[in-house]
MIDRENMAR-454098 format. One record per residue (C-alpha): residue number from 1; residue in one letter; x, y negated, z. Coordinates in nm, 3 decimals, always signed. Each point is the difference from the previous one (the first is absolute). Layout:
BEGIN
TORGU    n  res       xx       yy       zz
TORGU  NUM    a        X        Y        Z
...
//
This chain:
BEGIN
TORGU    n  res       xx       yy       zz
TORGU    1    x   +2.540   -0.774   -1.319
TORGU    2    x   -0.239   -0.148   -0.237
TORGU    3    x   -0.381   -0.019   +0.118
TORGU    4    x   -0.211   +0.263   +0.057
TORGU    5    x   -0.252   +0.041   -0.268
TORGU    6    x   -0.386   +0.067   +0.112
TORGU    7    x   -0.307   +0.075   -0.150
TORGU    8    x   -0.332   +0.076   +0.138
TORGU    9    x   -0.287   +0.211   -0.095
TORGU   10    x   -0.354   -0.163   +0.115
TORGU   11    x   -0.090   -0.338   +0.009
TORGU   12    x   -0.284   -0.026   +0.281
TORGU   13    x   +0.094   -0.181   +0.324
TORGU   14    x   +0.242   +0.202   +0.125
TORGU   15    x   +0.190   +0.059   -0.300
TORGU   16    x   +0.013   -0.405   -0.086
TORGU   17    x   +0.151   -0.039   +0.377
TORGU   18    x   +0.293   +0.239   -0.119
TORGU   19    x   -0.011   -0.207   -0.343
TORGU   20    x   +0.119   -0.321   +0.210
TORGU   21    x   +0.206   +0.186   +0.286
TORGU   22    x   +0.250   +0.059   -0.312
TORGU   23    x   -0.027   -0.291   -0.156
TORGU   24    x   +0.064   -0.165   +0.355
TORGU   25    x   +0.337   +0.242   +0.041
TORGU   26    x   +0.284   -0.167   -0.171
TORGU   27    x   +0.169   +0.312   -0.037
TORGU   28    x   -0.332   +0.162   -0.172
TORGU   29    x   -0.136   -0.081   -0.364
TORGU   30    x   -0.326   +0.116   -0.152
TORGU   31    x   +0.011   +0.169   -0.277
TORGU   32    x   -0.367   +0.153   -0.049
TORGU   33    x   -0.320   +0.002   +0.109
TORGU   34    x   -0.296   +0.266   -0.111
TORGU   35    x   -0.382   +0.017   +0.062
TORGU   36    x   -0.292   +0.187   -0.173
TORGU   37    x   -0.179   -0.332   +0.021
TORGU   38    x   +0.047   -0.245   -0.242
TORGU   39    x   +0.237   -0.240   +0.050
TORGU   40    x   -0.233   -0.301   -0.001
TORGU   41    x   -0.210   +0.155   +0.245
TORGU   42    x   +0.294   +0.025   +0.237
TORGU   43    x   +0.066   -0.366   +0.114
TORGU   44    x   +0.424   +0.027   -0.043
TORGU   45    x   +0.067   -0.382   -0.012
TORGU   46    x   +0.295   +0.013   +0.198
TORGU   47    x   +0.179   +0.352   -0.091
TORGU   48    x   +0.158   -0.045   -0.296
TORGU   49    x   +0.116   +0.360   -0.200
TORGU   50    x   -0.069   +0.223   -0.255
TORGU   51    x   -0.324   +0.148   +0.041
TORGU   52    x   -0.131   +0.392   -0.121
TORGU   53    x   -0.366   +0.143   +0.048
TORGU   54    x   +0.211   +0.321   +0.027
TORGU   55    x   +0.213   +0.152   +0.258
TORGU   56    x   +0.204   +0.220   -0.225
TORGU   57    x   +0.025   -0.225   -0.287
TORGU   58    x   +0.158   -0.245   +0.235
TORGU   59    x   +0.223   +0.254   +0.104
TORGU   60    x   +0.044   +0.104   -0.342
TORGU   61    x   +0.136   -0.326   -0.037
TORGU   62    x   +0.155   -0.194   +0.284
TORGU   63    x   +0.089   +0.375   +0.178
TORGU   64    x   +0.360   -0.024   -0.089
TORGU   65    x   +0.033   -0.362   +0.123
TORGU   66    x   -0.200   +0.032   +0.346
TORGU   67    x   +0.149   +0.095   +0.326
TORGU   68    x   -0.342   +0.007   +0.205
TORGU   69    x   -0.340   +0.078   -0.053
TORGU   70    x   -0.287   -0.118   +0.260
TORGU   71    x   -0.263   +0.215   -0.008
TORGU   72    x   -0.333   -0.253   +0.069
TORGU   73    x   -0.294   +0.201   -0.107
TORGU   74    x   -0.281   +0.185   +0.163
TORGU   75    x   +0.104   +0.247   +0.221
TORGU   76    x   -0.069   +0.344   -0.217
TORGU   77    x   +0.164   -0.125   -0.282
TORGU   78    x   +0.373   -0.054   +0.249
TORGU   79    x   +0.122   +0.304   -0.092
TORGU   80    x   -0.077   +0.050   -0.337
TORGU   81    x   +0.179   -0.332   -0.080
TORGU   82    x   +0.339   +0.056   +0.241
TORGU   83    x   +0.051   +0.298   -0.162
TORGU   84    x   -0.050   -0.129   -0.351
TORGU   85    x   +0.231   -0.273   +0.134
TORGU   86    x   +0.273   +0.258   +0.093
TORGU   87    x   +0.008   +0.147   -0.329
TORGU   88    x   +0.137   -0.323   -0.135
TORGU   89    x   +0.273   +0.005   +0.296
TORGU   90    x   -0.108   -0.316   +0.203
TORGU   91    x   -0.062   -0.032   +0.351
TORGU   92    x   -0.360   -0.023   +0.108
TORGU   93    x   -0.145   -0.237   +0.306
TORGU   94    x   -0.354   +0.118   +0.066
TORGU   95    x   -0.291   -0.152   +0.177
TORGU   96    x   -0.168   +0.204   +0.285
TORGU   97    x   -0.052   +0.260   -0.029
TORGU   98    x   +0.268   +0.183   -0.146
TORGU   99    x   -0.234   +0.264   -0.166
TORGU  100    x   -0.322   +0.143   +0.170
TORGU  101    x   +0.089   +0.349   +0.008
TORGU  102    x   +0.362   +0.127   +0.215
TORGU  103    x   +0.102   +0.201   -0.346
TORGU  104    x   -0.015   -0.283   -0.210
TORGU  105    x   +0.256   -0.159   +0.228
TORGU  106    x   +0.160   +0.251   +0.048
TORGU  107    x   +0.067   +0.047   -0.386
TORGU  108    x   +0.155   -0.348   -0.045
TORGU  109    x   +0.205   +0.041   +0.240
TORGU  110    x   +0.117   +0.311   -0.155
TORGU  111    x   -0.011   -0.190   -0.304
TORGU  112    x   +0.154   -0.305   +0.132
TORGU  113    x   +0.294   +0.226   +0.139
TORGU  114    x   +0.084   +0.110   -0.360
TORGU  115    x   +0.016   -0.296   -0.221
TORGU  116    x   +0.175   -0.182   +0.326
TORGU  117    x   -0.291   -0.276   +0.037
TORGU  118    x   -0.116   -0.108   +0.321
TORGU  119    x   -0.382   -0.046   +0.087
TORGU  120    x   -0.071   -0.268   +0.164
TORGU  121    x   -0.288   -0.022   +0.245
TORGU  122    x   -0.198   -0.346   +0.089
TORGU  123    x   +0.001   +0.007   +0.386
TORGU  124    x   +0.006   -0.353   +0.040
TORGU  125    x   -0.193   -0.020   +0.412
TORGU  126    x   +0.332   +0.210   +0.077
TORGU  127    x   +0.194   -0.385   +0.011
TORGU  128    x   -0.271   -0.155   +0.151
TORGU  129    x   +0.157   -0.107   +0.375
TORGU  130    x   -0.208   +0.122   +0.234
TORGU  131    x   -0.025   +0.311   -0.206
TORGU  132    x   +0.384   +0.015   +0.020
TORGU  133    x   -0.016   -0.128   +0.385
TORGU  134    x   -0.234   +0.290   +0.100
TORGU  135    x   +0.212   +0.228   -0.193
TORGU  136    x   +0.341   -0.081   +0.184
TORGU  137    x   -0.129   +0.002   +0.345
TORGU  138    x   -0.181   +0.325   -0.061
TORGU  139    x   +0.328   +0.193   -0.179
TORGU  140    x   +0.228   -0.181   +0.299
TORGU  141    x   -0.229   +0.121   +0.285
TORGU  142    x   -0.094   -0.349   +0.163
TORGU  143    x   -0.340   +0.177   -0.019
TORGU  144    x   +0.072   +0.322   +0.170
TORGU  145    x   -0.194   +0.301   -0.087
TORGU  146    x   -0.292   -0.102   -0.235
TORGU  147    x   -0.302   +0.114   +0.162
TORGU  148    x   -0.311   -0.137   -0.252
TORGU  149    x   +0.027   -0.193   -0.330
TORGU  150    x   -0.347   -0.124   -0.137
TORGU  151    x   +0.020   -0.141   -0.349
TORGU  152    x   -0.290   -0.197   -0.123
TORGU  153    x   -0.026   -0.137   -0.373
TORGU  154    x   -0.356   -0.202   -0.040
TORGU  155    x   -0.028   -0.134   -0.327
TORGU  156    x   -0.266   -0.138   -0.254
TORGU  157    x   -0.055   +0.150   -0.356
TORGU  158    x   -0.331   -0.073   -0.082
TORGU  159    x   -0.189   -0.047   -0.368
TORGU  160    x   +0.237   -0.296   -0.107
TORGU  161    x   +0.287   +0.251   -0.016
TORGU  162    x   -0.175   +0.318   -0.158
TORGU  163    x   -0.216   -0.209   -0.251
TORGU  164    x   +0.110   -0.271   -0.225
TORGU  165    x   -0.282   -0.206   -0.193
TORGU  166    x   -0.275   +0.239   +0.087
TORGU  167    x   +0.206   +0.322   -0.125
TORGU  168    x   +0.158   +0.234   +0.235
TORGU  169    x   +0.401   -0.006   +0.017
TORGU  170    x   +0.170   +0.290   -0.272
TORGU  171    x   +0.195   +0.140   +0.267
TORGU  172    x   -0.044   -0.129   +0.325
TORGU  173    x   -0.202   +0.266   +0.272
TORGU  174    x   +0.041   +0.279   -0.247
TORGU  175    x   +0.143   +0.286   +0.110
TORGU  176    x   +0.243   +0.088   -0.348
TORGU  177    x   +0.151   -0.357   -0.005
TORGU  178    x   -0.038   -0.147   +0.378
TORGU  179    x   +0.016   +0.309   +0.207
TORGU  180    x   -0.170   -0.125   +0.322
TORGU  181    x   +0.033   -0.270   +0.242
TORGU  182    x   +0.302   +0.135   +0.180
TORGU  183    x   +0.163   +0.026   -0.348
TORGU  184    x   -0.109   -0.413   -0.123
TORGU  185    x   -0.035   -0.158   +0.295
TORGU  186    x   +0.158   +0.123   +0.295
TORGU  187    x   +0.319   +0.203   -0.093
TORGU  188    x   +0.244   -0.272   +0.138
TORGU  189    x   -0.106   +0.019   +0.325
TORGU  190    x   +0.016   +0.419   -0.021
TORGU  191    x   +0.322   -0.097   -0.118
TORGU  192    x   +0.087   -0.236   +0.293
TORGU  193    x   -0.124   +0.263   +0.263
TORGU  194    x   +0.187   +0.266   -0.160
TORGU  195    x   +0.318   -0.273   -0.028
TORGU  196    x   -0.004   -0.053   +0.382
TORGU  197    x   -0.150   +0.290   +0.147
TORGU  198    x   +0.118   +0.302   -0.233
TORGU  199    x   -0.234   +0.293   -0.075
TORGU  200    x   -0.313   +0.097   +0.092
TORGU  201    x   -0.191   +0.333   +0.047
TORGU  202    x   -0.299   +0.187   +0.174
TORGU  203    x   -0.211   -0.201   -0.242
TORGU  204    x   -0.406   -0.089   +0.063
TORGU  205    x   -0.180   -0.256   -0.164
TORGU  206    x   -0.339   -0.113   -0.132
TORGU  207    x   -0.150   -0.203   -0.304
TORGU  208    x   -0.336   -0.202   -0.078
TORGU  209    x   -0.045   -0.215   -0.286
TORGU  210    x   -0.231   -0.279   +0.173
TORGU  211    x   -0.026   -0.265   -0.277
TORGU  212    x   +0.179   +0.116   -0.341
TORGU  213    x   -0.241   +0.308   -0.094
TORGU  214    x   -0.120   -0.220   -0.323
TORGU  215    x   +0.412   -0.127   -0.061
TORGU  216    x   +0.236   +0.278   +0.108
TORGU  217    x   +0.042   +0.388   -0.048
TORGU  218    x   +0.130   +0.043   +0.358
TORGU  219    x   +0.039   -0.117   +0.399
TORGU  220    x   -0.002   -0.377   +0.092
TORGU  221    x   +0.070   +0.101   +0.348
TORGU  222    x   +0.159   +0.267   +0.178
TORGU  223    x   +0.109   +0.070   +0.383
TORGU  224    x   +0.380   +0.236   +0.028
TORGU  225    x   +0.163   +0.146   +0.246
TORGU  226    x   +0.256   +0.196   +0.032
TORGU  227    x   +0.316   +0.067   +0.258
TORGU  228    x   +0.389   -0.159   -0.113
TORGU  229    x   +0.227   +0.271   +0.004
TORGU  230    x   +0.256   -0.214   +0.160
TORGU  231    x   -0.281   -0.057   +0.284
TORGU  232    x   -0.274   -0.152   +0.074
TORGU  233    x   -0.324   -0.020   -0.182
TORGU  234    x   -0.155   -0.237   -0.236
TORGU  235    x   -0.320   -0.101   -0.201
TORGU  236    x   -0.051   -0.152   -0.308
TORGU  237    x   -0.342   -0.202   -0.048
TORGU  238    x   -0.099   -0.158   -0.347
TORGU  239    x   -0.238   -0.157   -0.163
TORGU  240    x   -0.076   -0.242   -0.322
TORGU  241    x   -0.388   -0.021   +0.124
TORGU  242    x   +0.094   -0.338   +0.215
TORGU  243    x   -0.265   -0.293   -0.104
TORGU  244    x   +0.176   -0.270   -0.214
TORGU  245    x   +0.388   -0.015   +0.088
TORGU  246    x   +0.247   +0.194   +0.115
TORGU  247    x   -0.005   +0.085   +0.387
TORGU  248    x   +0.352   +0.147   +0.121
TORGU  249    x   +0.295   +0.226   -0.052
TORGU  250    x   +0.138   +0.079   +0.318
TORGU  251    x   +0.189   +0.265   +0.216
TORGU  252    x   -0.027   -0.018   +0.349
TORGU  253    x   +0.272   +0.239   +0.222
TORGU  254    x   -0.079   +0.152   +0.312
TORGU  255    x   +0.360   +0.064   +0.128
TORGU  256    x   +0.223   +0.157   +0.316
TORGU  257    x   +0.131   -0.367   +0.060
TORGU  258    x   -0.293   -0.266   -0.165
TORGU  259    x   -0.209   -0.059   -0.212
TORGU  260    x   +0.014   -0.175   -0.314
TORGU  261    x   -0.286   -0.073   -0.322
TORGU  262    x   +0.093   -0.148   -0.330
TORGU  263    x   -0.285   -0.149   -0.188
TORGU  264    x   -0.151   -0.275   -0.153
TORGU  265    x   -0.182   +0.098   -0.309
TORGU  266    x   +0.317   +0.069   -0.182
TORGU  267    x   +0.227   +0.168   +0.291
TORGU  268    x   +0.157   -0.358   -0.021
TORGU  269    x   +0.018   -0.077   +0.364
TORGU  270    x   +0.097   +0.128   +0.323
TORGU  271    x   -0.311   -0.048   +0.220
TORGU  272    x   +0.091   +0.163   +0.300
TORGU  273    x   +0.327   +0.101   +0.131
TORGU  274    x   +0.014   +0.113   +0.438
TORGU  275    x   +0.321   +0.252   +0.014
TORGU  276    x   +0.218   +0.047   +0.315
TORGU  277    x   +0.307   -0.252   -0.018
TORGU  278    x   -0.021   -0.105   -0.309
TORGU  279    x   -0.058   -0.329   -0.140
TORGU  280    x   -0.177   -0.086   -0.338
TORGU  281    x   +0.233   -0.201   -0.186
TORGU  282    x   -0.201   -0.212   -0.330
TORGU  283    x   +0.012   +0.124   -0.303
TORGU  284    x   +0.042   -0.142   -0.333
TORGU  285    x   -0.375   -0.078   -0.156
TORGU  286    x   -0.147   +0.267   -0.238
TORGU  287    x   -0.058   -0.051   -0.345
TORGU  288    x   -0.395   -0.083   -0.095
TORGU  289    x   -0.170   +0.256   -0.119
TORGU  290    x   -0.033   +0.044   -0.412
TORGU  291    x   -0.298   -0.197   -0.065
TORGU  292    x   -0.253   +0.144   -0.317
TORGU  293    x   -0.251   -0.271   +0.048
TORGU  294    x   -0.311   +0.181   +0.165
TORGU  295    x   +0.220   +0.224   +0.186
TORGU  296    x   +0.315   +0.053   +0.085
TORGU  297    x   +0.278   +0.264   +0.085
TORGU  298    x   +0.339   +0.111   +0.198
TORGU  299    x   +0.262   -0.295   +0.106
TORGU  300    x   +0.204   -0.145   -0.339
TORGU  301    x   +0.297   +0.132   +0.055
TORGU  302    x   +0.076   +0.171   -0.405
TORGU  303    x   +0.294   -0.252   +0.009
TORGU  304    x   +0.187   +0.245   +0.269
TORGU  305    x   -0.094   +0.260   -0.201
TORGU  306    x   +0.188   -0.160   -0.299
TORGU  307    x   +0.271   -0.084   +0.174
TORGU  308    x   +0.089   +0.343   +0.109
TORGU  309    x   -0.068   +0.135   -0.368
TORGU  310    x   +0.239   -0.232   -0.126
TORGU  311    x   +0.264   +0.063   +0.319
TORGU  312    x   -0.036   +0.402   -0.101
TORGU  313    x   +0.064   -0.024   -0.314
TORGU  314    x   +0.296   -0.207   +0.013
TORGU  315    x   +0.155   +0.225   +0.293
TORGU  316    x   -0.029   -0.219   +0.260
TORGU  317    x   -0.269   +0.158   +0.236
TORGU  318    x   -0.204   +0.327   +0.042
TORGU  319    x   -0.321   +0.065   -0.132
TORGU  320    x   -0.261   -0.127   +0.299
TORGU  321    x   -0.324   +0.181   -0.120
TORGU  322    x   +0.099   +0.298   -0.188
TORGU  323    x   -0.216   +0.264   -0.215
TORGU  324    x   +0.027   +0.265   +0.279
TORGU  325    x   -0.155   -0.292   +0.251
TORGU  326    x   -0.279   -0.031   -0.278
TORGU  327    x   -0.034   +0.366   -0.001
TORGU  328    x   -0.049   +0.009   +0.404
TORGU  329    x   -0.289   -0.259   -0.036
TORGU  330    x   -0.181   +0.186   -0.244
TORGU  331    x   +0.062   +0.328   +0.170
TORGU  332    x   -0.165   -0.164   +0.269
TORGU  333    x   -0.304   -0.119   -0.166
TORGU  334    x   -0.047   +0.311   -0.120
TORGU  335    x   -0.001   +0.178   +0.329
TORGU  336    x   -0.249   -0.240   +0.145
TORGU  337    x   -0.229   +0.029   -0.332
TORGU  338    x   +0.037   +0.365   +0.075
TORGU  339    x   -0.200   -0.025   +0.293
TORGU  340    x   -0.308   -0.102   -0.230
TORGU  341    x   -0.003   +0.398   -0.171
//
């Protein structure tokens, strides 16, 4: 099969990280690339491909030629542009989140069901390894009945993110394009607690914003909690008011047979690990984390994320973070956010 043919919408940093993860697949060739920004503004010196200032005249265009999409823009704009993306018949791969509200999802899956097209989701802390070591001896019972789960994500986001050269950010903290800090900042690690610990309900939460009145149109920090319907209960504690750089992302587990807490600032480390005959065996280092210069985000692991694009499309594995997984994440969100009316 001849290579699969990408091109990506958005050009900031997260959409010139999927720029190279293609170029760095040899079974993956770029065929496009689009921002609203000018293309001299954009610093592009090593992605070579046509460039558009316009999402549908690219499609227009290169539509009949491209198998996937990546969806790389600010987060109110996701849907709009998978669905536009659908129309032409390609497959989409879309940052997090997948949309912010559960019917825009929902209607590209619906959408995605009828023109055959898969939607891809960007989940990449789901093949970090101690995210998939907590996982497996949670789902195989080494734990034992899970008792307390405390998830703590402590980050910095401070004026060098929302403003650029004295002017405030387009889209960043508003509540039309960003959606809120679960939604920008924190959705992987909803993502990784719903991943491991399935669903959660009897929802209660709380929200401030400490630092960000003059920068953002919501919460910098918030305190959840809720009870897994599997068992057990949980809380979820956030914040992007830390001073200077990022603090942690962690889960700790309060369990029948140990106790266990993932962390570092990235979830990239197992920190402690005390569980009734078992013994910790090392696990393979985690990726750094995606460095933006004055701050910096989840573990770099996009090239997994390629990988498995590439391995669906040529038939040779399952999809590992599908649209209805996207869905659930949002749905979530949006259940916790509910707790603000």
């Amino acid at each position: 099969m001849s290579k699969i043919k990408f091109a990506v919408i958005g050009c900031g940093h997260i959409g010139k990280r999927h720029a190279s993860m293609v170029q760095l697949n040899g079974e993956c060739e770029l065929v496009a690339i689009c921002d609203t920004a000018s293309l001299d503004s954009l610093e592009l010196e090593n992605i070579t491909a046509v460039f558009y200032s316009s999402a549908k005249e690219m499609l227009e265009k290169e539509g009949a030629f491209l198998d996937v999409v990546c969806i790389c823009t600010p987060n109110g704009s996701h849907f709009r542009l998978a669905d536009l993306c659908l129309d032409f018949n390609t497959h989409v791969l879309i940052e997090k989140p997948m949309a912010l509200t559960q019917k825009s999802c929902q209607d590209l899956i619906d959408k995605s069901v009828s023109v055959n097209k898969n939607v891809f989701c960007v989940m990449q802390n789901r093949y970090s390894p101690p995210a998939k070591w907590l996982k497996e001896i949670v789902h195989t019972g080494v734990l034992g009945d899970i008792y307390n789960v405390q998830v703590n994500c402590y980050w910095n986001r401070d004026d060098r993110y929302y403003f650029k050269d004295g002017e405030k950010h387009p889209w960043k903290g508003t509540n039309d394009l960003d959606g809120g800090t679960l939604f920008t900042q924190f959705s992987h690690f909803v993502d990784l607690m719903y991943w491991i610990f399935g669903d959660i309900e009897n929802i209660q939460a709380k929200f401030n914003n400490f630092s960000h009145k003059h920068s953002i149109e919501f919460e910098d920090s918030g305190l959840v909690s809720f009870n897994f319907v599997n068992g057990g209960m949980g809380c979820l504690n956030y914040s992007t008011a830390v001073l200077d750089t990022n603090l942690e992302s962690s889960i700790t587990v309060i369990a029948e047979k140990g106790t266990v807490k993932v962390g570092g600032q990235y979830m990239n480390e197992v920190e402690i690990c005390n569980v009734k005959d078992y013994s910790f065996i090392e696990l393979p280092a985690s990726n750094p984390a995606n460095d933006y210069g004055h701050y910096k985000g989840s573990a770099n692991n996009h090239p997994y994320v390629f990988e498995n694009v590439v391995d669906v499309i040529k038939g040779r594995k399952p999809i590992t973070t599908n649209a209805l997984e996207g869905l659930k994440v949002v749905e979530l969100i949006e259940r916790i956010y509910a707790c603000k009316k």
